[in-house]
C-alpha positions in Angstrom: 19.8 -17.4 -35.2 23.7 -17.0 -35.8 25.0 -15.4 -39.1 28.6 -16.0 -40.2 30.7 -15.9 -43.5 33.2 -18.5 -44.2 36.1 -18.4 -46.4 39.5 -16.9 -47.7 39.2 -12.8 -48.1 37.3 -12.1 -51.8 35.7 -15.7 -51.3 33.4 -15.9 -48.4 30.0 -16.9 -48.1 27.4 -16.1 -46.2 26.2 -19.1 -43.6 24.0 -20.1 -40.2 25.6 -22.0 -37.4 23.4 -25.0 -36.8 25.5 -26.2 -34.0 28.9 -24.8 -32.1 30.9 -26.4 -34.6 28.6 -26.7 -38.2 27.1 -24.3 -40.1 25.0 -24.3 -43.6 25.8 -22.1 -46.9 22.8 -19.6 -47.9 24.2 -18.1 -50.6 21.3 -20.0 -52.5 19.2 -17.1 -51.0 21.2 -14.3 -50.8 24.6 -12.8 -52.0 26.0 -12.3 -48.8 25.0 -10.8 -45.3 25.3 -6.8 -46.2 23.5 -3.7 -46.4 21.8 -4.7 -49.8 20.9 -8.1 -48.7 19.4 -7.0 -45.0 17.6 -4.3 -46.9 15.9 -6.6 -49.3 15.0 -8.8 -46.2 17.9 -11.0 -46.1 17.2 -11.7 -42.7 13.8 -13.0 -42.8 14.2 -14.9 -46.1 16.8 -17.4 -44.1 14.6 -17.1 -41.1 11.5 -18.3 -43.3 13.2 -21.1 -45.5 13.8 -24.9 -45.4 17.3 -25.6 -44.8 16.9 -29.1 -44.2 18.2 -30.4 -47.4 21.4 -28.1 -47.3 24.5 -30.1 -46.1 25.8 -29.2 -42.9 29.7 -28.8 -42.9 32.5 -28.4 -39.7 33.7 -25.2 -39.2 37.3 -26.6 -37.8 40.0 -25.6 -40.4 37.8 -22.6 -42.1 38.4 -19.1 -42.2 36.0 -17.5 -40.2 35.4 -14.1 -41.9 33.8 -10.8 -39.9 29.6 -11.7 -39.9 28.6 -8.8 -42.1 30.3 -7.7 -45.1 31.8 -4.0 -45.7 29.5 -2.2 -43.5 29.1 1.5 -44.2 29.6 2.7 -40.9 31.9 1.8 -38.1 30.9 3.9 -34.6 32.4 3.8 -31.7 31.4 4.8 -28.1 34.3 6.3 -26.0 34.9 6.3 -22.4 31.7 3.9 -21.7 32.4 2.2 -19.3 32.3 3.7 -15.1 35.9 2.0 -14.2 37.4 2.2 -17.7 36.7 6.0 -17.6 38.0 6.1 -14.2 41.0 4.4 -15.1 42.0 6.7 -17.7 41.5 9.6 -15.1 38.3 11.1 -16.4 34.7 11.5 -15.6 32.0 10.2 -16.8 31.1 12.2 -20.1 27.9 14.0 -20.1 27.0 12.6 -23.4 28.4 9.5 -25.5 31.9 10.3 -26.8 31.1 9.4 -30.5 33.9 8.5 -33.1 34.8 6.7 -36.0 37.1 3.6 -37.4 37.3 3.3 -41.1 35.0 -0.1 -42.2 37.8 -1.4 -43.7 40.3 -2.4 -41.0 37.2 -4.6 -40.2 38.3 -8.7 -40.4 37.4 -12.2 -39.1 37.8 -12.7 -35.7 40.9 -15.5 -35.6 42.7 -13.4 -38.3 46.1 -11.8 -37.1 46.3 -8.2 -35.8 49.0 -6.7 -37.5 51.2 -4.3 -35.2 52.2 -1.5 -37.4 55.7 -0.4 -38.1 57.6 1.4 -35.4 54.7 1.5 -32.9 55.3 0.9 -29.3 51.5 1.7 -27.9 49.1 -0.6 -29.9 46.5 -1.6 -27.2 43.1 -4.1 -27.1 39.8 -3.4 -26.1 37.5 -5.9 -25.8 33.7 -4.5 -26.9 30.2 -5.4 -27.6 29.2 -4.9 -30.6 25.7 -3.9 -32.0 24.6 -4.4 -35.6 22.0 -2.1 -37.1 19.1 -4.3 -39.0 16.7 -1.8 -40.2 17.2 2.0 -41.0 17.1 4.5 -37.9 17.2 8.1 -38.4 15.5 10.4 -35.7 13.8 7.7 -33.1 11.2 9.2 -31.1 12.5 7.7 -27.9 14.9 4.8 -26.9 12.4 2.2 -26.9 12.5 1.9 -30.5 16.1 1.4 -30.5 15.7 -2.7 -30.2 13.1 -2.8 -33.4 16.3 -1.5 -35.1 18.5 -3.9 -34.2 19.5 -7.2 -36.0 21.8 -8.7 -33.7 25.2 -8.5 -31.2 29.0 -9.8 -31.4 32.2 -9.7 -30.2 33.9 -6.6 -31.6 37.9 -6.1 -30.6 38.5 -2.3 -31.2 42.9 -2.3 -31.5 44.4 1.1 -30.9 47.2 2.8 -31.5 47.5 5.0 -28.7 50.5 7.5 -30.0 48.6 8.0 -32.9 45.2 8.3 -30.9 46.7 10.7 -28.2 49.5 12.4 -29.2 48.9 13.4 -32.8 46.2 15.5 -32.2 43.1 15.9 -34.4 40.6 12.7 -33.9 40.7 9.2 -32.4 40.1 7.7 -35.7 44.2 7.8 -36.5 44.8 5.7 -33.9 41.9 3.1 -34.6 41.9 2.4 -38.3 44.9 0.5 -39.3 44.4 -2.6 -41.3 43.3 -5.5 -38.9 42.3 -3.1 -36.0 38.5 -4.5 -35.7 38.7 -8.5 -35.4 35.0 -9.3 -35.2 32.8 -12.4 -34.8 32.5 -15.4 -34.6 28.7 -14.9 -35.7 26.0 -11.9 -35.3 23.2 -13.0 -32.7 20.1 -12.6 -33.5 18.5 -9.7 -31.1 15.9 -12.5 -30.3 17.9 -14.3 -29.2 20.8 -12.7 -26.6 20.0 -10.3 -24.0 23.0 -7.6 -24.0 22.8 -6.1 -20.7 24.4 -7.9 -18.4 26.8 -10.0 -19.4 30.6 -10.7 -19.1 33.2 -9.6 -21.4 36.9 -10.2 -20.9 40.2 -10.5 -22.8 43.4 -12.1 -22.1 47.5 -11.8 -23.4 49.1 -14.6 -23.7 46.9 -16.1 -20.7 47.0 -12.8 -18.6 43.7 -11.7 -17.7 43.4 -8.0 -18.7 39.8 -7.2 -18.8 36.9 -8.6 -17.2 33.6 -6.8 -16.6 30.2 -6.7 -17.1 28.0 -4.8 -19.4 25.9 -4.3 -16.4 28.8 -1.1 -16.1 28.3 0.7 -19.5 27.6 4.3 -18.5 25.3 4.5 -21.9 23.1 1.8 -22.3 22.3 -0.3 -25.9 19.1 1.3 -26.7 20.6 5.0 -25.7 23.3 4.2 -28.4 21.6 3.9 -31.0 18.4 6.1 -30.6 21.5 9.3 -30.0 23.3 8.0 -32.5 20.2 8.4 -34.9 19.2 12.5 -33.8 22.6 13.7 -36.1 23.1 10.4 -38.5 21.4 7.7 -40.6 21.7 4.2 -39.8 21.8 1.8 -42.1 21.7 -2.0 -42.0 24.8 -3.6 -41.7 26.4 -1.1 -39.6 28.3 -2.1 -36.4 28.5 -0.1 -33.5 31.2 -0.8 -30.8 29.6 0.2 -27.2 32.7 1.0 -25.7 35.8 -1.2 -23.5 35.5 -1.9 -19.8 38.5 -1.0 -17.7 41.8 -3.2 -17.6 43.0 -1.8 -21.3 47.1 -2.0 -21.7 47.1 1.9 -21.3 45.9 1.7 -18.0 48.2 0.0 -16.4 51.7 1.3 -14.5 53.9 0.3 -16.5 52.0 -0.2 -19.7 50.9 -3.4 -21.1 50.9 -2.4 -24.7 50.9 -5.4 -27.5 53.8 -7.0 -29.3 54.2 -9.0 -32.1 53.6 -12.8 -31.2 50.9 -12.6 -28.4 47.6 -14.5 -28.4 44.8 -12.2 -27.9 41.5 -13.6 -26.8 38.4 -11.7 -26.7 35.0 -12.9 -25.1 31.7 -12.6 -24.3 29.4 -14.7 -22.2 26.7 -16.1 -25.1 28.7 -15.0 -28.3 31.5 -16.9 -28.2 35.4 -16.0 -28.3 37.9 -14.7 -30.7 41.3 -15.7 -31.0 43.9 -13.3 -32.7 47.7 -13.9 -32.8 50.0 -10.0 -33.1 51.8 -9.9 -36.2 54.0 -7.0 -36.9 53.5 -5.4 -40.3 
């Protein structure tokens, strides 16, 4: 199954792709696709109904907004990727570099990124995302990690590298400006997409800039998430990003850093694409 939400932001309403380019409303089940609604079985109660009578409607034209509504938790996975870390000059960390965005720079995937004033070193990162379906805390071992999952999309995790870098404290000032996590088009059920080795890629203005596998992650989907629950609660509804392959504007000599008025478009094989045009604030 693919989730989505349609609409303008305040107004959108939850939905299941029935084709690339139609969906159906079920907010005739459930509120929306959040942490209340997957907690009270949201999931299984669109799953298990009839939506043969509902009225199938094009996509073209509509808002897409993010596929799960103000999660509680944004996590991140740092320096994930074998060439990526490489590329930044470091080594593969001994444990997953762990940080946070704030939920709320969270936004539909075709919605503009919006450069902020006087910055000079906002960057993309094309990531995988995984979305938490059922509480984790303290898994036994990483095989449970999969039972805990609802489903995988495209995550693009913006950065501002001057405040990331250079103004020391955490990452998360440099990651959680408003607009700095497009995300969609839809949340794939874990049933149905198979997250370890596939391609992910984004391009500027045309320009390939990344293009990998997530055959190269150093930390594997089910490691994620079973460390991620020894020091912190899951919930459902919360997205993890699994970490950006190598090919990010940083990297390169000179950098490649976005400006206002570029198309950004972020892929991955069997979840679709994302297309974002730079705004400045």
């Amino acid at each position: 199954m693919k989730i989505a939400r349609f609409g303008q932001v305040g107004s959108e309403r939850p939905a299941v792709m029935v084709s690339q380019t139609q969906a159906v409303y079920v907010d005739h089940l459930i509120k929306d696709w959040n942490r209340p609604e997957f907690e009270a079985g949201a999931l299984d109660k669109v799953k298990s109904a009839d939506l043969s009578s509902q009225t199938p409607f094009d996509i073209a034209g509509l808002r897409i907004a993010s596929p799960v509504a103000r999660p509680t938790k944004l996590i991140c996975i740092g320096l994930n990727y074998a060439r990526h870390a490489a590329e930044s000059g470091m080594t593969p960390p001994p444990e997953p570099v762990v940080f946070m965005k704030a939920p709320d720079c969270l936004t539909g995937p075709n919605d503009a990124i919006a450069i902020p004033p006087n910055s000079t070193a906002t960057d993309y990162e094309v990531e995988l995302a995984v979305v938490i379906g059922k509480r984790a805390l303290y898994l036994k071992s990483e095989s449970e990690a999969r039972s805990h999952i609802l489903g995988y999309s495209i995550s693009q995790d913006v950065s501002e590298r001057h405040w990331q870098i250079e103004r020391a404290g955490q990452w998360v000032k440099g990651k959680s400006f408003p607009t700095f996590n497009p995300m969609g088009p839809a949340i794939v059920t874990e049933d149905e997409f198979k997250p370890d080795d596939v391609r992910l890629y984004c391009t500027v203005d045309g320009e390939k800039r990344q293009d990998s596998r997530t055959s190269d992650l150093i930390y594997g989907i089910d490691h994620i998430v079973w460390y991620l629950s020894q020091f912190m609660e899951l919930f459902p509804g919360d997205v993890i990003n699994t970490g950006t392959p190598e090919g990010v504007g940083m990297g390169f000599k000179p950098t490649k850093y976005l400006t206002a008025g570029q198309e950004v478009i972020t892929g991955i094989e069997g979840l679709g694409e994302m297309r974002s045009m730079t705004v400045a604030s």
